[in-house]
C-alpha positions in Angstrom: 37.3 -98.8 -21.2 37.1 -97.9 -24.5 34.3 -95.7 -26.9 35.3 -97.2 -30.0 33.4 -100.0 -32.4 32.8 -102.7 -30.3 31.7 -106.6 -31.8 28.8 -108.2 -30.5 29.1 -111.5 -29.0 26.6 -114.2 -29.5 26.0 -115.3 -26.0 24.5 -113.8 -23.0 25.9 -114.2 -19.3 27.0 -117.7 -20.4 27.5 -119.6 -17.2 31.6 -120.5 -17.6 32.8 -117.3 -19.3 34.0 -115.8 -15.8 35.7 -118.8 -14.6 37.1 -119.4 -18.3 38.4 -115.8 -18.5 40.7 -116.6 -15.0 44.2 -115.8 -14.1 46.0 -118.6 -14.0 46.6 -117.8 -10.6 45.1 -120.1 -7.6 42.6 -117.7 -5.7 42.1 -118.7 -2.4 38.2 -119.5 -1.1 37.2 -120.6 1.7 34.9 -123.5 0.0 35.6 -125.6 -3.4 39.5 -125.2 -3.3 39.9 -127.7 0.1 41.4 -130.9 -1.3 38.8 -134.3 -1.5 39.0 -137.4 0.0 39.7 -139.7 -2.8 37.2 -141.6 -4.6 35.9 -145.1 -3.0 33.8 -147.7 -4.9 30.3 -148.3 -3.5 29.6 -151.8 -2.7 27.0 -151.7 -5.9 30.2 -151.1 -7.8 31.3 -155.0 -7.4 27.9 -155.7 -7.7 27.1 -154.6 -10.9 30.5 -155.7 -12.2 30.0 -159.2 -11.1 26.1 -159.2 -12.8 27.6 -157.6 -16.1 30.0 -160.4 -15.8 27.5 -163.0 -15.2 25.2 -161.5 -18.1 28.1 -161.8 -20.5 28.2 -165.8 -19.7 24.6 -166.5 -19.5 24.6 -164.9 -23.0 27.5 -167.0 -24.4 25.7 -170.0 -23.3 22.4 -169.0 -24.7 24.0 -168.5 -28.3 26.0 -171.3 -27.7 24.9 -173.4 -31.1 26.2 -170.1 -33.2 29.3 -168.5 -31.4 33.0 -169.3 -31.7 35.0 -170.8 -29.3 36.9 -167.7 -28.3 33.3 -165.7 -28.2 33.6 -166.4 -24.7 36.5 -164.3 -23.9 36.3 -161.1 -26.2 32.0 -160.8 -24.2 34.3 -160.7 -20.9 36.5 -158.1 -22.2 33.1 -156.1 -22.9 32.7 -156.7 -19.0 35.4 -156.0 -17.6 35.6 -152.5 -20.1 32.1 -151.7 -18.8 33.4 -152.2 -15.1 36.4 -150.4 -15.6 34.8 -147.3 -17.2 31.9 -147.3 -14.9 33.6 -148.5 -11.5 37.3 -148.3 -12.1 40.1 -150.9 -11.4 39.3 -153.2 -8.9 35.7 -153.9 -9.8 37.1 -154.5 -13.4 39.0 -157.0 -11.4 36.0 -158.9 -10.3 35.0 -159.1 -13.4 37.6 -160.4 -14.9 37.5 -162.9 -11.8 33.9 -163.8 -12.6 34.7 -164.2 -16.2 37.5 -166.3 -16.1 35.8 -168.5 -13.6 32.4 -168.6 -15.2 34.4 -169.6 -18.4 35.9 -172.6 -16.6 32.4 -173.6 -14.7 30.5 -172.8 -18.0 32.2 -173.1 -21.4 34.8 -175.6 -21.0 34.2 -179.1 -20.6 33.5 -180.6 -18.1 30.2 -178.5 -17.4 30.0 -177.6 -13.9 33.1 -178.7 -13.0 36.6 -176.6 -12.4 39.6 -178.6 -14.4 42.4 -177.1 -14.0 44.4 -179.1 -15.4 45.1 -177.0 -19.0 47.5 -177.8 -22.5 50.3 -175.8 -22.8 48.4 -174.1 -25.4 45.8 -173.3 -23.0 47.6 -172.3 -20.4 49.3 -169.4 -22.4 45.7 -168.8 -24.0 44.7 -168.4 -20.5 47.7 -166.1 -18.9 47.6 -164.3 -22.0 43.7 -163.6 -21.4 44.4 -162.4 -17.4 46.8 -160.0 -19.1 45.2 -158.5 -21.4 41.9 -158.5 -18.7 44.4 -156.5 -16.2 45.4 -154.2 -18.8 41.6 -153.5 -19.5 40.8 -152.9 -16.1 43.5 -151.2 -15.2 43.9 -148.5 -18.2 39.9 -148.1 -18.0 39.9 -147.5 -14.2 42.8 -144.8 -15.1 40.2 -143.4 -17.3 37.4 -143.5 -14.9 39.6 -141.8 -12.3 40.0 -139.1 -14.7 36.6 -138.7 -15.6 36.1 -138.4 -11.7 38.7 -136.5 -11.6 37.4 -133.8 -14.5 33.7 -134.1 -13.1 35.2 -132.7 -9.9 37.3 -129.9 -11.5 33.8 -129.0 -13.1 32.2 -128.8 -9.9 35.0 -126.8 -7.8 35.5 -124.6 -11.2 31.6 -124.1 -10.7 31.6 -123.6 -7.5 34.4 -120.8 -7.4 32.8 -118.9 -9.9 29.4 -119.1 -7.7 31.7 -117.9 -4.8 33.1 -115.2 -6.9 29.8 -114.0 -8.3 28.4 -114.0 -4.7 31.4 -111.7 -4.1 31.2 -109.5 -7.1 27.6 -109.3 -7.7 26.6 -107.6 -4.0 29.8 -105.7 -3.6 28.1 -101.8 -2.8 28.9 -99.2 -5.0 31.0 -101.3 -7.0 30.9 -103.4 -10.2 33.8 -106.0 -11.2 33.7 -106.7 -15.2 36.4 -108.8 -17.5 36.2 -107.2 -20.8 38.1 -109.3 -24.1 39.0 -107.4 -27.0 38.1 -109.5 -30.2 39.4 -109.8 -34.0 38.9 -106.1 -35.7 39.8 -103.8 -32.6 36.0 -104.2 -30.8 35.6 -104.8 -27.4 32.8 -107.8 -25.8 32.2 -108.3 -22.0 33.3 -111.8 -20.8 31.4 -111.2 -17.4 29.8 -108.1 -16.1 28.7 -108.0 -12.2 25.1 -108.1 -11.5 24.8 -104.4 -9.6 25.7 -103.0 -13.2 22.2 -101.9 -13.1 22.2 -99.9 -9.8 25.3 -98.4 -10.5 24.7 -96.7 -14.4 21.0 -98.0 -14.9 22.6 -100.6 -17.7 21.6 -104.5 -17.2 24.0 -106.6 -17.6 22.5 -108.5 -20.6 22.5 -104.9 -22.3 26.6 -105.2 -21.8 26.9 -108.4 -23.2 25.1 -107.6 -26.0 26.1 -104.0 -26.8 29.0 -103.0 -24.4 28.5 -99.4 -26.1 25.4 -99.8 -23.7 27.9 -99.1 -21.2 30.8 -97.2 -22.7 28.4 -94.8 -24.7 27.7 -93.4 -20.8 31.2 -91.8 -20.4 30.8 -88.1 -20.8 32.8 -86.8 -24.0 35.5 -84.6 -22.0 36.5 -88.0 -20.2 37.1 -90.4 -23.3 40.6 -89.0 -24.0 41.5 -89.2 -20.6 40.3 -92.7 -20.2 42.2 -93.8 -23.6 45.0 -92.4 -22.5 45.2 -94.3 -19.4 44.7 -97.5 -21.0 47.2 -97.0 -24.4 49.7 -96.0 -21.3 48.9 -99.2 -19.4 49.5 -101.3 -22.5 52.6 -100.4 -23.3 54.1 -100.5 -19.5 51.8 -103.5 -18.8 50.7 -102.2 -15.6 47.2 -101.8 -14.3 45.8 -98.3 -14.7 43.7 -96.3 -12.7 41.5 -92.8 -13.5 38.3 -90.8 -12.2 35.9 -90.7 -14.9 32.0 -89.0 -15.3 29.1 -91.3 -16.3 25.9 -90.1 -17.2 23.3 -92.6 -15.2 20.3 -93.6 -17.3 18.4 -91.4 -15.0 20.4 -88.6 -16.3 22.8 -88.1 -12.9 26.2 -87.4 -13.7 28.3 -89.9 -11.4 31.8 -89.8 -10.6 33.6 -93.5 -11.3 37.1 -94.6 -10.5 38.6 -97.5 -12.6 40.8 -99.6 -12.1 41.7 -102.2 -14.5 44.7 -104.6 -15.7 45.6 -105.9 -18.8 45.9 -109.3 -19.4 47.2 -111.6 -22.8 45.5 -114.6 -23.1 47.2 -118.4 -24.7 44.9 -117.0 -28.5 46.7 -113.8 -28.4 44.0 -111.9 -27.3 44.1 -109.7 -24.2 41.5 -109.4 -21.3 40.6 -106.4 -19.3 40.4 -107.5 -15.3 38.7 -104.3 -13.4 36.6 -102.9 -11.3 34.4 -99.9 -11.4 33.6 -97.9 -7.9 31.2 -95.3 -7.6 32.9 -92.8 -5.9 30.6 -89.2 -6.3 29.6 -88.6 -2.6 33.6 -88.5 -2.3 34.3 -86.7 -5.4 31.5 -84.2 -3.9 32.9 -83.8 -0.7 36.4 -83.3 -2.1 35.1 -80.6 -4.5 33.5 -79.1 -1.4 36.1 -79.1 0.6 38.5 -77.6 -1.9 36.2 -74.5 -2.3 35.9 -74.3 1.4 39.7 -73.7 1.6 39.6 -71.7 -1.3 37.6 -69.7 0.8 39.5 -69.8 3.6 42.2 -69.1 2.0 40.7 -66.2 0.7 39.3 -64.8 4.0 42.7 -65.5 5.5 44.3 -63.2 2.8 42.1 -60.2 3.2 42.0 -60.7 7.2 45.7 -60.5 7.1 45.8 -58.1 4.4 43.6 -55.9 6.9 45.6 -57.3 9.6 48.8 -55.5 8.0 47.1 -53.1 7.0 45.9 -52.1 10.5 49.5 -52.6 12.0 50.6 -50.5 9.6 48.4 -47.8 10.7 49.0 -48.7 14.4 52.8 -48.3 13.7 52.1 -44.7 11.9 50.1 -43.8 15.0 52.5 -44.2 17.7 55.2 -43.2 15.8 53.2 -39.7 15.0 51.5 -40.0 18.4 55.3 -40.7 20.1 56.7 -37.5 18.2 53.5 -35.2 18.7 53.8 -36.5 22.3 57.3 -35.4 23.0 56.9 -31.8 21.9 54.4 -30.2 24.5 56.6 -32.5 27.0 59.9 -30.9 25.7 57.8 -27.6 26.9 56.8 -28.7 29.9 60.3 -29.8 30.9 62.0 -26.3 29.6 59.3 -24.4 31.5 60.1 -26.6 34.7 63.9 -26.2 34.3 63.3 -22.7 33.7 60.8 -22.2 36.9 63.2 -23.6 39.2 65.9 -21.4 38.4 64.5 -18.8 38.8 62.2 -20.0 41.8 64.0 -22.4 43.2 65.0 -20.6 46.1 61.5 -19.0 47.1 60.4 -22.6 47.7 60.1 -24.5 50.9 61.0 -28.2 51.3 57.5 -29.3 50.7 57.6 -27.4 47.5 60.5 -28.3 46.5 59.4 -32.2 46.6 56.4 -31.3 44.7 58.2 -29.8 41.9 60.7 -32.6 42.0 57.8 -35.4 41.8 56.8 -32.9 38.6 60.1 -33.3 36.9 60.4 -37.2 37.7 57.1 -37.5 35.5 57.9 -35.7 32.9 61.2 -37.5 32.6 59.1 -41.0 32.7 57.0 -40.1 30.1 59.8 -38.8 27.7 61.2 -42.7 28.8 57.7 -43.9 28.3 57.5 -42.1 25.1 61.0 -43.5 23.4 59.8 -46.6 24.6 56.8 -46.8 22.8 58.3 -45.5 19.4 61.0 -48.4 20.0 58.3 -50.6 20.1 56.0 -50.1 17.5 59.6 -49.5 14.9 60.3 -53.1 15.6 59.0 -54.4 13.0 59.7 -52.6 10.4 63.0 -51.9 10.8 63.9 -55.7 11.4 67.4 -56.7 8.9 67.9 -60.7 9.9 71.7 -61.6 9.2 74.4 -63.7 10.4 75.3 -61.8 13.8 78.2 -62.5 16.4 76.6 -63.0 19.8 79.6 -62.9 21.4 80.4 -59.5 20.0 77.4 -58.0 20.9 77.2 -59.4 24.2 80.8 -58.1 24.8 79.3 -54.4 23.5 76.0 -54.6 25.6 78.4 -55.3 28.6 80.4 -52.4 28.3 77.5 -49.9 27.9 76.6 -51.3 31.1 79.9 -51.2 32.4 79.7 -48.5 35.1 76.1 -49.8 36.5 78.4 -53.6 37.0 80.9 -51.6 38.7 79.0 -49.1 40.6 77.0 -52.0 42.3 80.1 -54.3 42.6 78.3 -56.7 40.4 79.9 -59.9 38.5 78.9 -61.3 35.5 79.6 -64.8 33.9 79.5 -65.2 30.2 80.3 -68.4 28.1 80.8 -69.0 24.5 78.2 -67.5 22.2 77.3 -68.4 18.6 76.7 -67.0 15.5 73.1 -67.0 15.0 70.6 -65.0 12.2 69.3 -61.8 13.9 69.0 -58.3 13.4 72.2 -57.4 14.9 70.7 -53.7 16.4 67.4 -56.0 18.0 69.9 -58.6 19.4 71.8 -56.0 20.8 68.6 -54.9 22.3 67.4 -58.0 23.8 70.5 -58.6 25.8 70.9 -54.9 26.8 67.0 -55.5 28.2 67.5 -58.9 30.2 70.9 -57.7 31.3 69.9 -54.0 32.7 67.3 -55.9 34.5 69.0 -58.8 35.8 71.6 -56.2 37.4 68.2 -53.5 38.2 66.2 -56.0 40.3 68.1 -56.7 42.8 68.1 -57.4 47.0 69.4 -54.4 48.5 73.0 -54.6 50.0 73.4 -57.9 48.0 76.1 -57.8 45.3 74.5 -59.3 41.9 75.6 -62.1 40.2 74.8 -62.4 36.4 75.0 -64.8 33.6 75.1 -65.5 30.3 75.1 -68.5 28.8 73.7 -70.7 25.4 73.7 -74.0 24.0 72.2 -75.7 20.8 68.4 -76.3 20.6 67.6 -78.2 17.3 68.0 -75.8 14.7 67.7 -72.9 17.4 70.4 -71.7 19.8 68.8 -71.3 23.3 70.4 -68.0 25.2 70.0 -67.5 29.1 70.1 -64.6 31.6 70.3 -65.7 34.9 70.8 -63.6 38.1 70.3 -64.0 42.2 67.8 -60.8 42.2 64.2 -60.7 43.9 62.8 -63.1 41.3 59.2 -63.4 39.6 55.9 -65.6 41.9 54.8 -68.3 39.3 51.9 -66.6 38.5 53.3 -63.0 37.1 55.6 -65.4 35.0 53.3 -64.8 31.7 52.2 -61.0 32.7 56.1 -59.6 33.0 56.1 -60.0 29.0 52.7 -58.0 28.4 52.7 -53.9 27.5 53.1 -51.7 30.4 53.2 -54.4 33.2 55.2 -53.7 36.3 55.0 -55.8 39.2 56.9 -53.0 41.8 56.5 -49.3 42.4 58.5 -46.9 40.4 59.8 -45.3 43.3 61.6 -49.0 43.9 62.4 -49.8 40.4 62.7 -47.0 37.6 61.1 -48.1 34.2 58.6 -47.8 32.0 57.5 -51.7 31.7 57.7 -52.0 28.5 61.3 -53.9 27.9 60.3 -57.0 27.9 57.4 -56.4 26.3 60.4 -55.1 23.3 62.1 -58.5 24.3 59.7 -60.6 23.2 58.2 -59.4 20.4 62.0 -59.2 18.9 62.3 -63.0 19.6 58.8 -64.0 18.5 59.3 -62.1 15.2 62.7 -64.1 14.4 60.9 -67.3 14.7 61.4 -67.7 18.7 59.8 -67.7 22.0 60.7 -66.1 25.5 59.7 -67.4 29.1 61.1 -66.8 32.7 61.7 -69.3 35.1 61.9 -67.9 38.5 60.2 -67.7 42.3 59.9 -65.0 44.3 63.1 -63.9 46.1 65.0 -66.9 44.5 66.4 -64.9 41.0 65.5 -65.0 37.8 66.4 -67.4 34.5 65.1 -65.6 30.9 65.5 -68.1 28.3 64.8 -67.0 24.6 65.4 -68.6 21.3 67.4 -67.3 18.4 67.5 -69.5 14.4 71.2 -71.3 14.6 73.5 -69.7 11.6 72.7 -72.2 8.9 69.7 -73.6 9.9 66.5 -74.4 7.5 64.0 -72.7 9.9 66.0 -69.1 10.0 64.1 -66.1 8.6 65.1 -64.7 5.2 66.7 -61.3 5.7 
């Protein structure tokens, strides 16, 4: 829609100008487009065709004294025309019947009496007058079956449009409009729908006679926009469609969204077909919604700025708490080591265990210590690259090669891939699920280890399986938290924080860890590791 000049038209809502402005395209309804029956005479048809007949005698014999002979024929012709026009073919037909015969009861000597016995001359006279009677009927019943045939297009062409405006004129929200632009670049409305008024506050008879009525409602920041669209849609000839303010007569701004098509019309003109939808409640709640995630997104950046901020601080802490932790340990250990060489021997056997049980703690909490400095360095020291698991795998083995031999312990490895990992953290992992697989173990039972891995997506899946005491289904999720053993230290040595290190290597490469297992049946730790090459890797 357009702000420019626009030309008045002289009429107001005329009752054709919607049907008139129609594509030329049938449009399917559900009444008026069903084909009719054709058109039968009513018995008054013959009726009246005979009397118009019969008239056209009884006058020939009343003006007898002052018509010509061939009088008689040319009034039947008016007849059978009437008939014809009125009735169509076959009463013209009885007319012509009538006629002839009236003409031969009538007119021609003897009165009252049929002769047919006829002069060469008369006889052509008379096939020439059946012919050119036929023709009359026949080419005026043509003509009446098109006037039918033009009174019915009216009616279904008047029917449609009803159909159409019942359609257009209570559609909610909306208003459908045909807009034609006219000689001298101005614009006039062909047909505006009746909710016009609910939607802007203009009547449609305001449209038709000043479409600025309308267009003069679209704020000033949107006319460009609006122009645009259309100049655009001209040149491709496609439909357009844009969001556009309107300033309601009531003085709310309301959001619109038009869509319209050109169209050229047979006088060179072109027609606007569109619609007009009132679309602010959505345009509202979109706008609202946008500066609720704005919002969010805000909140989400200062929680995780405080987030990292605070893990930041948390990592500082252990690693200061981890280092001022070790040093009055490092005393407490020399002291101990110096206490039992020079005491050693004045102590009995009870004693002796006592200070032993001393020395074993202060040797878990230096363990406990370095633990918890591994732990909270993880994440910053993380380098993803493209790392050889079957290298490091072969390197964790032999670091653990006198534990596999000193408990007679086999191991089963197959291929490993390349995958994108921090090769120190990787080296970790395995060193973790490894040592344990060969730690927690059924006394007197040789263990039985192994390492496989196969593709997962864009993941490769890694497993450590052995035949050790296993894991109850419900300590399955608890094995992976901070400082959570599930057997005595004097049965298993550890601090419990491996896997604890295990998984938040694998979670912070784009993984995820989980055991399956039951108690005294082994153990299977799966974990997941980016593929080399794949989309989802981390960036080192």
């Amino acid at each position: 829609m357009r702000g420019t000049t626009v030309e008045m038209t002289p009429h107001a809502d005329p009752p054709g100008a919607y049907a008139e402005g129609m594509t030329s395209e049938p449009v399917a309804l559900s009444s008026g487009t069903s084909p009719r029956p054709p058109v039968r005479v009513r018995p008054g048809g013959y009726v009246v065709a005979a009397l118009l007949a019969t008239t056209m005698l009884l006058v020939r014999l009343a003006l007898g004294g002052v018509l010509a002979t061939n009088v008689p024929y040319l009034l039947s012709f008016v007849a059978i025309t009437a008939s014809a026009l009125l009735y169509g073919f076959r009463p013209a037909l009885l007319a012509l019947a009538v006629s002839a015969l009236g003409v031969n009861l009538l007119v021609r000597p003897p009165f009252l009496a049929l002769d047919f016995s006829f002069s060469t001359s008369e006889l052509l006279g008379n096939v020439l007058y059946l012919l050119v009677g036929v023709t009359i009927a026949w080419m005026g019943g043509a003509r009446q079956e098109a006037f039918v045939a033009a009174e019915r297009a009216r009616e279904d062409l008047a029917e449609r449009e009803a159909t159409l405006r019942a359609l257009t004129d209570h559609l909610p929200g909306a208003v459908t409009y045909q807009v034609e632009e006219t000689p001298g670049g101005g614009r006039a409305f062909r047909y505006v729908s009746a909710n016009l008024e609910d939607l802007v506050g203009v009547t449609p008879r305001e449209a038709y006679e000043d479409p600025n009525a309308l267009y003069g409602l679209v704020v000033p920041q949107d006319v460009p926009r609006l122009l645009a669209a259309e100049r655009e849609a001209l040149a491709r000839h496609e439909p357009f469609e844009v969001e556009a303010d309107f300033r309601h007569r009531d003085g709310r701004i309301r959001r619109m969204h038009l869509a319209s098509r050109p169209r050229r019309l047979t006088n060179g003109r072109t027609v606007w077909d569109g619609v007009q939808f009132d679309v602010t409640e959505r345009h509202e709640a979109r706008a609202a919604l946008e500066r609720l995630n704005a919002d969010l997104e805000r909140r989400v950046e200062e929680r995780t700025e405080q987030l990292l901020r605070s893990n930041r601080e948390l990592e500082q802490f252990a690693f200061v708490a981890s280092h001022d932790l070790k040093a009055p340990l490092r005393t407490i250990t020399s002291y101990l080591q110096l206490l039992e060489l020079k005491f050693g021997g004045a102590l009995d056997e009870k004693g002796r265990r006592y200070f032993g049980f001393t020395v074993e703690a202060a040797q878990r909490m230096n363990t406990l210590i370095d633990d918890l400095l591994s732990y909270s360095r993880l994440g910053r020291e993380r380098r993803a690259v493209v790392v050889d698991a079957e290298r490091v795998l072969t390197e964790v083995l032999d670091n653990l090669a006198a534990t596999v031999t000193a408990q007679n312990a086999t191991v089963l490895r197959g291929p490993l891939p390349e995958v994108v990992a921090d090769e120190t953290q990787l080296r970790q992992v395995l060193q973790n699920l490894v040592g344990n697989a060969l730690k927690f173990q059924v006394p007197d039972r040789a263990p039985q280890v192994r390492v496989l891995a196969r593709p997962d997506g864009d993941m490769v899946r890694f497993s450590v399986s052995d035949n050790g005491v296993g894991i109850a289904p419900e300590f399955h999720e608890r094995v992976f938290g901070m400082f959570q053993r599930l057997h005595p230290n004097e049965r298993y040595a550890g601090s419990g924080v491996g896997l604890a290190i295990v998984r938040k290597i694998v979670e912070e490469h784009g993984g995820r860890v989980w055991v399956e297992s039951r108690e005294g049946e082994g153990a299977t730790f799966h974990f997941t590791l980016p593929a080399a090459g794949a989309p989802t890797a981390p960036p080192a």
